[in-house]
Each structure stands twice: as structure tokens, then as C-alpha cells.
KOLLODREN-922618 format. One record per residue (C-alpha): x, y, z; residue in one letter. Coordinates in steps of 0.001 Angstrom, whole numbers, plus 524288, in hexadecimal, padded with zeros to 5 digits. Example, Ala and Ser with C-alpha at 12.3 -4.5 7.8 and 13.67 -1.06 7.14 Angstrom:
SITE,8300C,7EE6C,81E78,a
SITE,83566,7FBDC,81BE4,s
This chain:
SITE,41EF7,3D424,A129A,x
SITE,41DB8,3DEE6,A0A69,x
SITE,424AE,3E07C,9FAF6,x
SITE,42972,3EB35,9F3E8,x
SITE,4225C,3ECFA,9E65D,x
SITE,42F31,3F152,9E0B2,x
SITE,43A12,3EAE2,9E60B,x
SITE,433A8,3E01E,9EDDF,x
SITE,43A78,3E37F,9F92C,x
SITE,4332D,3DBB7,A04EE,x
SITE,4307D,3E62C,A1242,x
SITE,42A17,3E07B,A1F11,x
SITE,42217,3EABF,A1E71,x
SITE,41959,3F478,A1781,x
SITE,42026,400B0,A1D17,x
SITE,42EA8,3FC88,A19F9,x
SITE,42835,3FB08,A0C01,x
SITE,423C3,40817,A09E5,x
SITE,430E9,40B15,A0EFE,x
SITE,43769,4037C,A03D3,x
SITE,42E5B,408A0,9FA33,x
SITE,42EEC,41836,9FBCE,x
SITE,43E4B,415A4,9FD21,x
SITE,4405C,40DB7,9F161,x
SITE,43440,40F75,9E963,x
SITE,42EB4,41CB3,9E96B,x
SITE,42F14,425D7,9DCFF,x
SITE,4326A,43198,9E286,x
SITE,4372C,43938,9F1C2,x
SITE,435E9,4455B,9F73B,x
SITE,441E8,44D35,9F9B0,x
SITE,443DB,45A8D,A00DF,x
SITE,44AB0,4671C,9F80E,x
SITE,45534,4707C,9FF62,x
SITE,4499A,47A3B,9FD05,x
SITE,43FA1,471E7,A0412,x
SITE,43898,46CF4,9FAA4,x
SITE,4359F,45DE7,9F780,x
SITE,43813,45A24,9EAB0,x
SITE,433EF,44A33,9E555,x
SITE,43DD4,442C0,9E045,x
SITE,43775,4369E,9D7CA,x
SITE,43EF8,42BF5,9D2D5,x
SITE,44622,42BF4,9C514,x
SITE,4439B,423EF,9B98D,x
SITE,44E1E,41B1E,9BF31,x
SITE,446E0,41A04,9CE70,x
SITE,45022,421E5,9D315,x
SITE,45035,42F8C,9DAB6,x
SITE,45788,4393F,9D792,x
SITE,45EA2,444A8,9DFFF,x
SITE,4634A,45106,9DCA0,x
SITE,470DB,44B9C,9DDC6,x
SITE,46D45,441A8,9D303,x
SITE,46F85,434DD,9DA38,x
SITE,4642F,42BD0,9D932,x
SITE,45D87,42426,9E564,x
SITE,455FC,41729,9E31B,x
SITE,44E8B,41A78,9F0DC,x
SITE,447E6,424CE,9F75C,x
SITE,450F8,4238D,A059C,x
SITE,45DCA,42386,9FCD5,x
SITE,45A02,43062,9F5F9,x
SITE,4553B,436CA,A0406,x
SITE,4637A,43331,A089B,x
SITE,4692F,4376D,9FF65,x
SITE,4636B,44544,9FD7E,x
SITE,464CC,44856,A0BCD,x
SITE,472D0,44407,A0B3C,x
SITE,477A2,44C6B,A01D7,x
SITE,46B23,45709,9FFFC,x
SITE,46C8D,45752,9F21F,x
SITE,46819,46448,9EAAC,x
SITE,46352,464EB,9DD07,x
SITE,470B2,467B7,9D73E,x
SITE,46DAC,46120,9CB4C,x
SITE,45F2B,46627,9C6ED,x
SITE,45895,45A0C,9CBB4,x
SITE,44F18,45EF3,9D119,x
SITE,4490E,45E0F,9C178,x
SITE,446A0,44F07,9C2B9,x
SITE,440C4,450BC,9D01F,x
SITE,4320B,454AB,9D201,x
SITE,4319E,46190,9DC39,x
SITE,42383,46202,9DFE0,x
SITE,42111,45C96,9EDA1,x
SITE,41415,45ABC,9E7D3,x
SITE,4146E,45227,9DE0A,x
SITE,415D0,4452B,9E304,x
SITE,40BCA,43DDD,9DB36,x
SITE,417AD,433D9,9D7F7,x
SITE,41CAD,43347,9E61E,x
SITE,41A82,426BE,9E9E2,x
SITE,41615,42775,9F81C,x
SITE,41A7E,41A53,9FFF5,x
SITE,412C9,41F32,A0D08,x
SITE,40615,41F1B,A06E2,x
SITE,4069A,410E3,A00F6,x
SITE,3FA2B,40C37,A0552,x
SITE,3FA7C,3FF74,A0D71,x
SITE,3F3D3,3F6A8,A0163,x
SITE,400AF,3F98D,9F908,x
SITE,408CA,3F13D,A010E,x
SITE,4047E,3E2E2,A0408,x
SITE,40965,3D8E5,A0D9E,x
SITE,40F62,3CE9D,A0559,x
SITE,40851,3C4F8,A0E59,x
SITE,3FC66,3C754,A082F,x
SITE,3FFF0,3C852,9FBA4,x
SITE,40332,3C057,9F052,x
SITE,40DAB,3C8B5,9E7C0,x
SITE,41973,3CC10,9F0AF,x
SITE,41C0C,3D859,9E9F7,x
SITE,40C72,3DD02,9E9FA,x
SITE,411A1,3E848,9F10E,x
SITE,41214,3F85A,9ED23,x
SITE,41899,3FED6,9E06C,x
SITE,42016,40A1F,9DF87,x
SITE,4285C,40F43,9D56E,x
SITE,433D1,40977,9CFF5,x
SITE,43FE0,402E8,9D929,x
SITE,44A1C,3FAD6,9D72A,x
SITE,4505E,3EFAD,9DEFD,x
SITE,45DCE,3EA08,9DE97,x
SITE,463FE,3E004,9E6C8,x
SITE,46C6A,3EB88,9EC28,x
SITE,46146,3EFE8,9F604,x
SITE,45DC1,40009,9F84C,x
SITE,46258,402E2,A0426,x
SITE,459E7,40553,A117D,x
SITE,4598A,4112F,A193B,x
SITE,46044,40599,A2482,x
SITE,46A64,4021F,A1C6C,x
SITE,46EF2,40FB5,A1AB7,x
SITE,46CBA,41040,A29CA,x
SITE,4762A,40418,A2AC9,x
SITE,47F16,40CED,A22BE,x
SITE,48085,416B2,A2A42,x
SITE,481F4,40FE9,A3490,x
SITE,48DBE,40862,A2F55,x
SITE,4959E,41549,A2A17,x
SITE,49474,41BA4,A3834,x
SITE,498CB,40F2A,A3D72,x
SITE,4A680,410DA,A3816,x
SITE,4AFDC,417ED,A3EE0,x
SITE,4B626,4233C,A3780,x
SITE,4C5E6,41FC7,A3BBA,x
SITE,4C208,4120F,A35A2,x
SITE,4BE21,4157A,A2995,x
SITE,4C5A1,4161E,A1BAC,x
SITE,4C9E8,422B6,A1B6C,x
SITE,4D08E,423F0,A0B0B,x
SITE,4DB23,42D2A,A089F,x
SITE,4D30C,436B6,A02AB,x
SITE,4CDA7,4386A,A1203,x
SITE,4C097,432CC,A0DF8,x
SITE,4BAB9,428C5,A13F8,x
SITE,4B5CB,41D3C,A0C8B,x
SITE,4AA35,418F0,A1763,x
SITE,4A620,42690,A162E,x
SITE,4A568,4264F,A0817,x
SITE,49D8C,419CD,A066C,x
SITE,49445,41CC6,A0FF8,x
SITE,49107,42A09,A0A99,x
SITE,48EE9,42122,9FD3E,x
SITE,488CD,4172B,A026C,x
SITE,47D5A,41FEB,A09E4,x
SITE,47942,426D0,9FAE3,x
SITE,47741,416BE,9F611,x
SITE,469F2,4106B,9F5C8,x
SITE,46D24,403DA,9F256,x
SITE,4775E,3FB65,9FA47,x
SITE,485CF,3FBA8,9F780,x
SITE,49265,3F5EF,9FAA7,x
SITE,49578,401CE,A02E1,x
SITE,48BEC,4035A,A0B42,x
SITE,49388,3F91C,A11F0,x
SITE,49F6E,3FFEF,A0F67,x
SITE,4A697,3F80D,A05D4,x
SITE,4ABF5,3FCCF,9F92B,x
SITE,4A95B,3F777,9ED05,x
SITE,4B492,3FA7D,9E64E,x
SITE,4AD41,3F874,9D89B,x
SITE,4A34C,402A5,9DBA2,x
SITE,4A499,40E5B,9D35C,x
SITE,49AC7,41470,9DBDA,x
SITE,4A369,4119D,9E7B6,x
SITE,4AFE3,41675,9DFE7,x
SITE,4A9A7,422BE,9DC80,x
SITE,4AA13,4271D,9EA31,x
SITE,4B87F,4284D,9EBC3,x
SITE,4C325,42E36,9E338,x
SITE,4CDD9,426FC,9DC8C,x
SITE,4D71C,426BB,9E6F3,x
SITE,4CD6D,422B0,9F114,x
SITE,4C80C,41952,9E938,x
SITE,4D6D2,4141B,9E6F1,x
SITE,4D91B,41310,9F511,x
SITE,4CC59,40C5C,9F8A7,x
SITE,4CE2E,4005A,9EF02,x
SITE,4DDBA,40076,9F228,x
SITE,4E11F,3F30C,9F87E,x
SITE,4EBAF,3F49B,A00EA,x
SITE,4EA18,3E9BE,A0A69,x
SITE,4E62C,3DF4F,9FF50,x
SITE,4EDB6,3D3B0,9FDEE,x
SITE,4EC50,3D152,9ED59,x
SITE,4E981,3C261,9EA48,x
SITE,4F18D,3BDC3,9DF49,x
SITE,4EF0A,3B154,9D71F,x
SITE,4FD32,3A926,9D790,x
SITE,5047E,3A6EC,9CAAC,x
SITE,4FFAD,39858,9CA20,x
SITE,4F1C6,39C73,9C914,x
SITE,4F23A,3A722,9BFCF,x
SITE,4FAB4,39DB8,9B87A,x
SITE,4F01D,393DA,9B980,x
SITE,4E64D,39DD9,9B4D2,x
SITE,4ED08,3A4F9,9A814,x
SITE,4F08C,39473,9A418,x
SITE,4E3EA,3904F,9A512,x
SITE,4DE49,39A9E,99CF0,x
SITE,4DB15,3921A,9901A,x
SITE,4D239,3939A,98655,x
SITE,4CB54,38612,986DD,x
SITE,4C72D,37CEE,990DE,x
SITE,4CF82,3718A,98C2F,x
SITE,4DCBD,379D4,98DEB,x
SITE,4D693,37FD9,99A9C,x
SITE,4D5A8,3710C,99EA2,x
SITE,4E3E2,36D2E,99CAB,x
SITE,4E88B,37956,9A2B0,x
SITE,4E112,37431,9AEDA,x
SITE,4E6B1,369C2,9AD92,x
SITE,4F506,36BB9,9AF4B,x
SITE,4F14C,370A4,9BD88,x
SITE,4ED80,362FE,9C0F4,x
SITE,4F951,35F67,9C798,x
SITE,4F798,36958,9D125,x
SITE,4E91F,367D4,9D2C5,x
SITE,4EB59,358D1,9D528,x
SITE,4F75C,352C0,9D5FE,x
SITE,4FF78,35D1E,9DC18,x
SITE,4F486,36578,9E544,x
SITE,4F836,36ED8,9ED79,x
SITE,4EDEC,3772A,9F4D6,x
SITE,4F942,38415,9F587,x
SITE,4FBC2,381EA,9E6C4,x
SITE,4F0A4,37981,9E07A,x
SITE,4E481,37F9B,9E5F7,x
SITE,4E131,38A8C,9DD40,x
SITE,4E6C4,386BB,9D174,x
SITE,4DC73,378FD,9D463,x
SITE,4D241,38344,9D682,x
SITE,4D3BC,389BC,9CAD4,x
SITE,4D48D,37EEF,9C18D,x
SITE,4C900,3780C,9C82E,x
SITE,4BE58,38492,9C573,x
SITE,4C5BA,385EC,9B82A,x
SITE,4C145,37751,9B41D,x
SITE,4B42B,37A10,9BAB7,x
SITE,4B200,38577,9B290,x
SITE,4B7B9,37F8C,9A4A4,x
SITE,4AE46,372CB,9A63B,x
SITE,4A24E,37BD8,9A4F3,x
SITE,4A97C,381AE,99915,x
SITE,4A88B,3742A,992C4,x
SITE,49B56,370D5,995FA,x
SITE,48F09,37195,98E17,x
SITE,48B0F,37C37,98FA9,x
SITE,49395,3843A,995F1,x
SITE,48B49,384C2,9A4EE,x
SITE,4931D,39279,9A409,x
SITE,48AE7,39643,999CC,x
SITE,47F45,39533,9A0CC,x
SITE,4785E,39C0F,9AC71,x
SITE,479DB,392DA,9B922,x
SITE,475A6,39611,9C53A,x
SITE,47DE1,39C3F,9D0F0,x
SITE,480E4,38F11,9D8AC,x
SITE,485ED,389FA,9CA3A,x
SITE,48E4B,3961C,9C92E,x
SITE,49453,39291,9D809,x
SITE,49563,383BD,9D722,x
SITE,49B87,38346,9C9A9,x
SITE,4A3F1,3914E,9C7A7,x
SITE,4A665,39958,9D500,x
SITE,4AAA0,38D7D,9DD6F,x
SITE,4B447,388A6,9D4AE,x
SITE,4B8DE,3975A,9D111,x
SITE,4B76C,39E10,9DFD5,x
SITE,4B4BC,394B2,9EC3D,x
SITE,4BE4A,38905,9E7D0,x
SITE,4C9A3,3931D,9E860,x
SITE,4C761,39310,9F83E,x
SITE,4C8A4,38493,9FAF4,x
SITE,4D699,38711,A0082,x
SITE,4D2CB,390D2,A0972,x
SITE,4D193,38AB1,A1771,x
SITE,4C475,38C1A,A1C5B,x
SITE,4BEA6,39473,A110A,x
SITE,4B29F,38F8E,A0D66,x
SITE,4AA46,3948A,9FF5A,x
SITE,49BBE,39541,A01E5,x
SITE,4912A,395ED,9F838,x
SITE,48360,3973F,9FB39,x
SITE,48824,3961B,A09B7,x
SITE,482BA,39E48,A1607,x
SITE,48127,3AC4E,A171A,x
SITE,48E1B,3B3E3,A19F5,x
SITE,49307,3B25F,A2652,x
SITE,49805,3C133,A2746,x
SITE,48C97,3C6D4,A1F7C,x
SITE,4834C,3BEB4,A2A11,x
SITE,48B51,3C499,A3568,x
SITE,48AAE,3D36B,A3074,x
SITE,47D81,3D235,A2EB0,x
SITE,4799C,3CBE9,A3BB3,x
SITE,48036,3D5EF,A447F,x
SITE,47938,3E2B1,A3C3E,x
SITE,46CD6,3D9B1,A42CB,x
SITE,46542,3DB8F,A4EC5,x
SITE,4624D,3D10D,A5889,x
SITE,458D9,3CC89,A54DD,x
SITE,4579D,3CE3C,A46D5,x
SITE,45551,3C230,A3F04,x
SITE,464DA,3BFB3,A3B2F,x
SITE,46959,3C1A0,A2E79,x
SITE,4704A,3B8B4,A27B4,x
SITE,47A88,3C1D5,A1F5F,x
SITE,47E34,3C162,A0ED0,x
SITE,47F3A,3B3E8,A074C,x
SITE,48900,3B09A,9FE54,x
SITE,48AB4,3A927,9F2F9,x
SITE,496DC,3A495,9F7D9,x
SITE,49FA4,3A84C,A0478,x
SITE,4AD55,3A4BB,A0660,x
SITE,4AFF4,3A281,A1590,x
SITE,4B672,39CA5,A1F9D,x
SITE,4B1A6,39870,A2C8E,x
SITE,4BB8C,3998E,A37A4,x
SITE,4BC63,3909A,A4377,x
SITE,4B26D,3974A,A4A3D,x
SITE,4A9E7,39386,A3FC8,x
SITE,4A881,3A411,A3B4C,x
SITE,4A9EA,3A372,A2CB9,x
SITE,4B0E1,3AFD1,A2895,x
SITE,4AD16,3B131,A1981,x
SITE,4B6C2,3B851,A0FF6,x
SITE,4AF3D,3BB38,A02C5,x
SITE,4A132,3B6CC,9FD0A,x
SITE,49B38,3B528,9ED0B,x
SITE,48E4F,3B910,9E936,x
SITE,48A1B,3B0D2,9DCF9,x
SITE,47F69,3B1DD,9D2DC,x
SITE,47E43,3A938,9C7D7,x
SITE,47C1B,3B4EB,9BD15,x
SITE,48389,3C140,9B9FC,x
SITE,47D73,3CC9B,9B4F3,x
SITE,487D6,3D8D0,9B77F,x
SITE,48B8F,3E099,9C1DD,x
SITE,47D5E,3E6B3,9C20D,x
SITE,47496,3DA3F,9C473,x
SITE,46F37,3DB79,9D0D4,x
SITE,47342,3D013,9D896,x
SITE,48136,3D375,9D537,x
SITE,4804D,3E162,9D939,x
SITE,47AF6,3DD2C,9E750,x
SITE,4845D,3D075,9EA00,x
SITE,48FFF,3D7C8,9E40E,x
SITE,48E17,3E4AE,9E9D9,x
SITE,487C8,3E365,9F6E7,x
SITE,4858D,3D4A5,9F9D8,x
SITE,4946B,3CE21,9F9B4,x
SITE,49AC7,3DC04,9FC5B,x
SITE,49312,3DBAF,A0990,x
SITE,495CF,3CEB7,A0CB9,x
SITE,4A38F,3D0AA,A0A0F,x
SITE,4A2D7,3DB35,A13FA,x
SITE,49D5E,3D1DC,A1EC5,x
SITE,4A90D,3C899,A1A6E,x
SITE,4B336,3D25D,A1BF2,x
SITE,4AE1C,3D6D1,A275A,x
SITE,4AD69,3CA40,A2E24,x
SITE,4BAEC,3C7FD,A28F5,x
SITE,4C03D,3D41A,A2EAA,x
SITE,4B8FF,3D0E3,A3B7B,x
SITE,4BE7A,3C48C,A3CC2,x
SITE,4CC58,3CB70,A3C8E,x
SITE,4CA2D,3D412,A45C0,x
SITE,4CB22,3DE58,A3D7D,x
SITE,4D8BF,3DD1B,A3D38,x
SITE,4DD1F,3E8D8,A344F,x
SITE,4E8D9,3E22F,A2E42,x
SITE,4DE57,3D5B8,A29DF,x
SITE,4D309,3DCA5,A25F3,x
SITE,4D833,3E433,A1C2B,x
SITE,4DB7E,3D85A,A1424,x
SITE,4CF03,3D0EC,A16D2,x
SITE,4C918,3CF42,A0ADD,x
SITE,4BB43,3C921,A0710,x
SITE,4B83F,3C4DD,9F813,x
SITE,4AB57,3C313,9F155,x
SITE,4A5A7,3BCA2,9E432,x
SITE,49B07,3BF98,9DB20,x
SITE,49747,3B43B,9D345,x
SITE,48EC9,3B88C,9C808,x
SITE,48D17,3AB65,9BF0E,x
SITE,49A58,3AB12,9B919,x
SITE,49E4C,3B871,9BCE2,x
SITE,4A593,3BA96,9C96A,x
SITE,4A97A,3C7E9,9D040,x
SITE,4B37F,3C66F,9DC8A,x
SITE,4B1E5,3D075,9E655,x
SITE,4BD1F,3D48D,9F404,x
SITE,4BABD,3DCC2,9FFF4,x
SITE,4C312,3E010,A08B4,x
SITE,4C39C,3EBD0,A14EC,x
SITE,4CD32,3F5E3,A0E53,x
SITE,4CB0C,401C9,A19E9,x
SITE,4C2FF,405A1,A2324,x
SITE,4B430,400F5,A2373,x
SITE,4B4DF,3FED0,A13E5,x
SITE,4B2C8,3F10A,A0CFE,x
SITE,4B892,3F0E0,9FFFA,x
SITE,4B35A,3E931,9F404,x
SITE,4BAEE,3E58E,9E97F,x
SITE,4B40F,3DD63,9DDE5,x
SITE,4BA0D,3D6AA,9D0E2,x
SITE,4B5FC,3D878,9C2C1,x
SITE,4ADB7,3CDEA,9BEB8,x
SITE,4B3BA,3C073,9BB34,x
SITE,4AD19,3B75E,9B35E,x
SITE,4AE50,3A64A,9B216,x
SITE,4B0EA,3A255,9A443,x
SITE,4A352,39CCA,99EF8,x
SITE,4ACB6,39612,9945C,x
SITE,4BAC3,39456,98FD4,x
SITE,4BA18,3A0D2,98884,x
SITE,4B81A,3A7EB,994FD,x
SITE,4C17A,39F66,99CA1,x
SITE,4CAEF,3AA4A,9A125,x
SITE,4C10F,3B384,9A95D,x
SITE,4BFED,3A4F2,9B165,x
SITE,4CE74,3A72D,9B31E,x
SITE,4CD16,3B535,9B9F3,x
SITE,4C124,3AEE8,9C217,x
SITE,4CAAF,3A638,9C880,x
SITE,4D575,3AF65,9C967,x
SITE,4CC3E,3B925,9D134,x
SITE,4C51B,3ACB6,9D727,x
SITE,4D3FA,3A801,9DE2A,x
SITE,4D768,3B73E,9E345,x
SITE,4CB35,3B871,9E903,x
SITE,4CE74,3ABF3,9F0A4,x
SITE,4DBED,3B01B,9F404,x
SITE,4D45F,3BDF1,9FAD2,x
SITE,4CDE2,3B2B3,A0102,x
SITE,4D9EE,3AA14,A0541,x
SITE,4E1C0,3B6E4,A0A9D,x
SITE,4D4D1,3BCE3,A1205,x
SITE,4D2A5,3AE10,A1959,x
SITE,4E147,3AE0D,A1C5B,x
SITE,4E0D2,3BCAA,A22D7,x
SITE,4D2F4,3B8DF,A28F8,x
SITE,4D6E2,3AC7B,A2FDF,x
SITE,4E604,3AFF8,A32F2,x
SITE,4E6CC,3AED9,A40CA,x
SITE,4EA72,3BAF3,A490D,x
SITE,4ED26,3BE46,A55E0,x
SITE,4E573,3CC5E,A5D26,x
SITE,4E5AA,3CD41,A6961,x
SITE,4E0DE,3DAC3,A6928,x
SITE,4D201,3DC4E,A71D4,x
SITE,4C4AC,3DE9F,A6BE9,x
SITE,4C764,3ED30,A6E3C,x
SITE,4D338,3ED8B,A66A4,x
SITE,4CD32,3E573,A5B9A,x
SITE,4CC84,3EE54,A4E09,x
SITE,4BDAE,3F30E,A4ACC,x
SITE,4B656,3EFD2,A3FF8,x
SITE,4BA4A,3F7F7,A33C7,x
SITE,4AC0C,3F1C1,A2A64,x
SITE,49FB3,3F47F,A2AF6,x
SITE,497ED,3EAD7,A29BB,x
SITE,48E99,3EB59,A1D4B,x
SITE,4809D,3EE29,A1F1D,x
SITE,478B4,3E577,A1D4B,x
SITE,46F2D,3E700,A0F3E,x
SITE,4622E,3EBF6,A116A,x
């Protein structure tokens, strides 16, 4: 096994190394003029490359593609931050002469990253991409067929559009699997106003609406101490106890029960909300009362945490597989929320990622679970959804999957659905936040408002799913597949 000095990337072997490091790691490339000269381009104080367009590449293959794509000129005099002599290459660092003693196989030696150094990288959890995955790319955009894909008013064609995008990224996004973030200003950017207005239009969407009990329930229990918190709980004992109905009593039980789990930490000493617990804490004692308990009245509907792989993320990634490849076993969750039918195929309609910190949209483990992770496996889940019906054209256009990100006491709810054509669209909430004490009591209240619609996507997705219906149409008149399936992360 051989290491990256850098990253600490692990390669089988030596030659898939030097691969990796001229790619990612070299200080400088060689690039042909119009006139015929070469010119070297060496990195920037920031270990970037920069073209005469001004974009900036993190590897050597993403600049190359990109400079052939669009043969950019020096337009913009930038030429005087690149060195011209095709002779000076004294800072070139040369990846095909790397003597054999540079690299060592980690069998033999004692420091796993005892390996070679080049000049400055970086690494993310959201990987660079491969010169396969782009392959896999391509290979997915010329899949589609062009009568099937979202054509706007504008006459532009949104498939079009994102792949064009997605081919100038180095780093993996939500749309190379063709879904659109809808919070991406980088996404948004690429249509105009009016595009942009019909993409995230929702037509076909059935809105969830809390009922006038509940909101009632909410806006009265909004007190400013725990002891009048208490007796407002209280006067819904009747219907929690004496009086229980499952139509009428369920949620309103629900909601008092996670309220009184939440206000006995506010009177303890100290306050466990205070203090940095660990992500099974976090589940056990917040999200189950506040998310899964919500879907005990759903026939069949089952909340898993720390349960098996997902079932439609496992089944994407085993048919991409050859043979007789060892087989994969698809994405984890944190939690899935899924039902298994009679014939014992559990169709899954959302998933949570969880983490027991939260350090802003830019920490690391956030970007990749919010941003490529979940999204994906909400693609596999829709998918398998849509599959499932057929692709019945009058169902799949209200299937809906949801997602959760759990970051300590900060939650973010997330919806995708299949608006048009081969396009996944992703919706995601502002962040909501659980009370740590009674000062901070009402952002608990909007947790649980959000926390109940969520499950009502839920309740009217399982009800379309599992409706019985009766086709008697043949295989051959049976609607194609409109999704691509994601590719899988390199």
C-alpha cells in the first residue's frame, strides 16, 4: 500500500501514485500558446492555477479540460503572472522522474505517510474528481434522450446547462448527478430570473398545513417559565389519557411528550444542554422525541438509527458493478425512515445525517453530508420510489423524499422531489435550533412545527406509494425511466 505525503490518500500502487501526485500536487504545467509556443503555468500563492480567463483549477487535468474546452486567449494581460520561457523549469516539479527510493511500500515501513513531498495541496471531504468520474459523466448526459428532457420556456435546456457546469468543476457537486440545489447561488447564477422562477415553481406540490388545534397548542404553550409551561401541559391531559384518540390525540401527545423531555433538562443541574454530549446523546435524548416519534401512526413506517446501509443507495451502487467485483454495500445513514412491503423490499422515503457539533455551513463534514452525501441518497430513494410506481407520470411527480441534518442542537430539514425531465430538485430549510433553556424556548416551537410537516410529506408520499392501482398495460408500454442514477463518488 502506498500513501500520499500530502493528502494521505492510500493507491495500490506506485504508478496510480505518481498519477495522483503530478495531478494534484505539482507546482506548475506546461500549456501550448495559439502561436505555438509553451508557456509554464506555476501555482499561485493560494495552490491554485490560473488561466487566462481567470478561473482557478486546484488540479492539473481540470485546468487541461478546461483550456481545451473553451481555448482561452490572453484577453486580460495574464500572461504577466505566467513565466514564458520553455526553459526555465527549475521549479517544475517532474512526477516521471521520482526515483523508485521516494516511494516506499508501507509494508516495510513504520510511518504510513513516509512517502514523497510535493508542494502544497489541500484535501476536503468533498473529493477532486477523477478523469473516470468525468467519464461516468459523460456517459450519463448522453444517456438522456433529448424529447425527455426539461426543456424551460426560455428554449434552454436545463440538462444541458448543468452538464456544461458541471464538466468546468473539480470537486464533486450536487449536479453532477443532476439535481438542483435550489440554495446554490452558483447554480442560480446560471439561469435568468424567469428561468430561475420557473425551475423552483411547484406546481404539482400538495402544501402540508399544521391544523388549527396544533398551532393553537403551539402559540399557548409559549411561556416564559417552566412551571407555567408545565400547567399548560397539563390541561391536555384529558386527551392524552382519559379521552385518547389516535385521529385526534396523537400529535398533540407527541408534542407535549418531547416538550416535557426537553424542559426537564432545563431544570437540571447543570443544564446537559449546556454541555457538549456526544452524537448518540444528541439522538436518544432530542431528535427521537422531536423527529422519529411523530411516525408511530404511520402503518409500517419504521425510524432507523445506526441501522444498515440504504437499501436504494446499496442497489444503485451494485448494478454500476461488474460481476465479479467485490459488492458494494451503498451510503449509511444516521437514521432512515422506511417501510418494508410484503415482499419484504423496504422502500425508504427520507434519511438524517447527524454530528454531535456544529461549526457553520463551512465545516467540512457538513459541506460533504449536506451537499453530496444525503442529496445522493435521496436520489437513490426517489428513484426507487418512482420505480416502484412504475413511473406512473401522474404519481411521480408528487413523490417526495425528505432529509435531516442534525448538527448538536441545530437541525436543517431538507425535500426532493422530480419536478421535469431527468432533474432532481433540492429544497433545504433555514436552520432551526432546540431551546438550550427557557429563554430560548420558542425556536423549540418552530423545530416542532417544521419537525410535524416534514412528517405529513411523509404520511401523503406512503399513501401515494402504497395506493393500490390497477395497469394492465405490457412491459413495452411501461413509461421509461426519466433519472439518472447518481454516480457513484470517487
Amino acid at each position: 500500500m502506498f500513501y500520499c505525503n500530502i493528502c494521505s490518500t492510500s493507491f495500490d500502487n506506485q504508478k496510480t501514485l505518481k498519477s495522483h501526485n503530478r495531478d494534484q500536487h505539482s507546482s506548475s504545467l506546461r500549456i501550448p500558446l495559439p502561436n505555438g509556443e509553451m508557456t509554464t503555468v506555476y501555482r499561485q500563492s493560494n495552490s491554485k492555477f490560473l488561466c487566462f480567463c481567470k478561473k482557478q483549477f486546484e488540479t492539473i487535468n481540470g485546468f487541461h479540460r478546461h483550456y481545451r474546452k473553451y481555448n482561452c486567449q490572453d484577453t486580460n494581460n495574464v500572461l504577466a503572472i505566467i513565466h514564458r520561457d520553455s526553459e526555465d523549469t527549475d521549479n517544475l516539479t517532474n512526477i516521471n522522474e521520482t526515483s523508485l527510493s521516494q516511494v516506499k511500500d508501507l509494508k516495510n515501513s513504520d510511518s504510513p505517510f513516509d512517502t514523497i513531498s510535493f508542494s502544497t495541496g489541500t484535501s476536503e471531504k468533498i473529493k477532486l474528481l477523477t478523469n473516470s468520474f468525468y467519464d461516468a459523466f459523460d456517459m450519463c448526459f448522453k444517456k438522456m434522450k433529448e424529447e425527455k428532457k426539461w426543456k424551460l420556456r426560455s428554449k434552454r435546456v436545463v440538462e444541458d446547462i448543468l452538464y456544461s457546469y458541471g464538466t468546468d468543476l473539480e470537486r464533486e457537486n450536487a449536479v453532477h448527478s443532476f439535481i438542483i440545489d435550489v440554495s446554490d447561488s452558483h447554480v442560480k447564477n446560471l439561469f435568468t430570473d424567469d428561468e430561475w422562477a420557473e425551475i423552483t415553481s411547484d406546481n404539482n406540490k400538495k402544501y402540508t398545513t399544521l391544523s388549527e388545534e396544533i398551532l393553537s397548542l403551539l402559540k399557548n404553550i409559549n411561556k416564559p417559565t417552566v412551571n407555567e409551561i408545565r400547567k399548560e401541559i397539563f390541561k391536555y391531559a384529558d386527551i392524552r389519557y382519559n379521552n385518547y384518540s389516535e385521529d385526534k390525540s396523537f400529535h398533540i401527545d407527541k408534542i407535549c411528550y418531547a416538550i416535557e423531555t426537553l424542559i426537564h433538562k432545563y431544570q437540571r443541574n447543570p443544564n446537559p444542554l449546556l454541555v457538549q454530549q456526544d452524537e448518540a446523546w444528541y439522538n436518544s435524548h432530542i431528535w427521537v422525541p422531536f423527529i422519529d416519534s411523530f411516525y408511530d401512526n404511520i402503518d409500517g413506517i419504521n425510524c432507523v438509527r445506526n441501522g444498515p446501509a440504504s437499501h436504494s443507495s446499496r442497489k444503485r451502487k451494485r448494478a454500476m458493478q461488474g460481476e465479479f467485483e467485490k459488492k458494494q454495500t451503498g451510503s449509511k445513514p444516521d437514521m432512515s425512515i422506511r417501510i418494508v412491503s410484503g415482499g419484504g423490499k423496504p422502500l425508504e422515503f427520507g434519511a438524517c445525517e447527524a454530528s454531535s457539533f456544529y461549526d457553520g455551513p463551512t465545516d467540512k463534514k457538513y459541506r460533504h453530508e449536506s451537499r453530496i452525501k444525503l442529496p445522493k441518497m435521496l436520489k437513490d430513494m426517489l428513484f426507487d420510489l418512482c420505480e416502484y410506481s412504475d413511473w406512473d407520470v401522474e404519481k411521480i411527480r408528487h413523490i417526495e423524499v425528505v432529509g435531516y441534518i442534525q448538527s448538536a442542537l441545530v437541525i436543517e430539514f431538507l425535500s426532493m422531489n422530480h419536478p421535469n425531465g431527468y432533474i432532481c430538485r433540492l429544497s433545504r430549510s433555514k436552520n432551526y435550533e432546540i431551546g438550550y433553556n427557557v429563554n430560548t424556548f420558542p425556536k423549540t416551537l418552530e423545530v416542532l412545527a417544521m419537525s410535524l410537516m416534514m412528517k405529513f410529506r411523509v404520511e401523503n408520499c406512503v399513501k401515494l406509494i402504497t395506493h393500490p392501482t390497477f395497469n394492465i398495460n405490457t412491459v413495452e408500454d411501461q413509461p421509461s425511466p426519466t433519472l439518472i442514477e447518481s454516480i457513484p463518488t470517487p
